[in-house]
N, C-alpha and C positions, 0 to 999 in steps of 0.2 A: 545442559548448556547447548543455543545453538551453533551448529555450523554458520560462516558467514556462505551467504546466497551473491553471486553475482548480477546486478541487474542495471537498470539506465533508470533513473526516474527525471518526470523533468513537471512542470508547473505552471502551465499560461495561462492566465487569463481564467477560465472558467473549468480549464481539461485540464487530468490528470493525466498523461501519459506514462505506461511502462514496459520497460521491455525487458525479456527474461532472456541475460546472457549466460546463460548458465546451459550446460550440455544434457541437461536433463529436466523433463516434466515437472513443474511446483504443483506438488497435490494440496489440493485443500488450500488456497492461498488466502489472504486476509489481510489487506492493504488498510491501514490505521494511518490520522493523521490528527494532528493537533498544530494547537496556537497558545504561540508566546507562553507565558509562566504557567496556563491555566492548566489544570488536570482531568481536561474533559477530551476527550477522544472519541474521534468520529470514526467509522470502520464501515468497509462494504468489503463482502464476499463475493466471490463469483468460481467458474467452474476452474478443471485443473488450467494452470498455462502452459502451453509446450514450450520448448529450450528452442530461443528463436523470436518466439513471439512478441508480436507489439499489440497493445491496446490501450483506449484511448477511454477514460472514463470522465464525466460531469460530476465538477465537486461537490455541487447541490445534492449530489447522491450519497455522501457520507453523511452515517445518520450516526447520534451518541446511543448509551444505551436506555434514554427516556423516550427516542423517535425524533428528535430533534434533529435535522437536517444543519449541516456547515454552513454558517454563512461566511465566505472566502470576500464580502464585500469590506464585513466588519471588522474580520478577523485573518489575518495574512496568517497561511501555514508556516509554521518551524521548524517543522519534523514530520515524517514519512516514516514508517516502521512497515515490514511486508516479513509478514510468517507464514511457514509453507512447510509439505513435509518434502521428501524425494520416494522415489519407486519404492525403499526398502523403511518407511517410516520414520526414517530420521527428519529430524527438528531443524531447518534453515532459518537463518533471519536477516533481515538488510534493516540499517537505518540511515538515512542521511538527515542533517541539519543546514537549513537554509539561513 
């Protein structure tokens, strides 16, 4: 089971923004997003985040696991999912629903 992770997420327009409120490094993070009932899931990785950190990603960059890119035109997100470890490899997770 994860830990719950503390974080900000927010959704305009075209940017995903996040910020890691949490007092310590998400290793390995993995920001997943979906729409409405469907069961396809878009997901982009990137490096660790530091405790603190803000960044600002383009949702045309989450891709399913076919290579299929989000389209946020057609498809409004519903949920945000972000899994990460901490320093000592434990499992965090954040969800929220839009």
């Amino acid at each position: 089971m994860s830990l719950q992770m503390n974080a900000e997420v927010e959704v305009f327009g075209e940017k995903f923004t996040v910020t890691n409120k949490d007092t310590f490094t998400w290793r390995d993070p993995l920001f997943i997003i979906s729409s409405g009932g469907t069961s396809c899931f878009y997901r982009i990785s990137t490096e660790n985040f530091a405790a603190g950190d803000h960044k600002v990603y383009s949702i045309d960059k989450f891709v399913n696991a076919e290579g299929k890119n989000f389209d946020s035109k057609n498809s409004p997100i519903s949920v945000v999912t972000i899994q990460a470890k901490n320093e000592q490899g434990k499992d965090y997770g954040y969800r929220y629903y839009f």
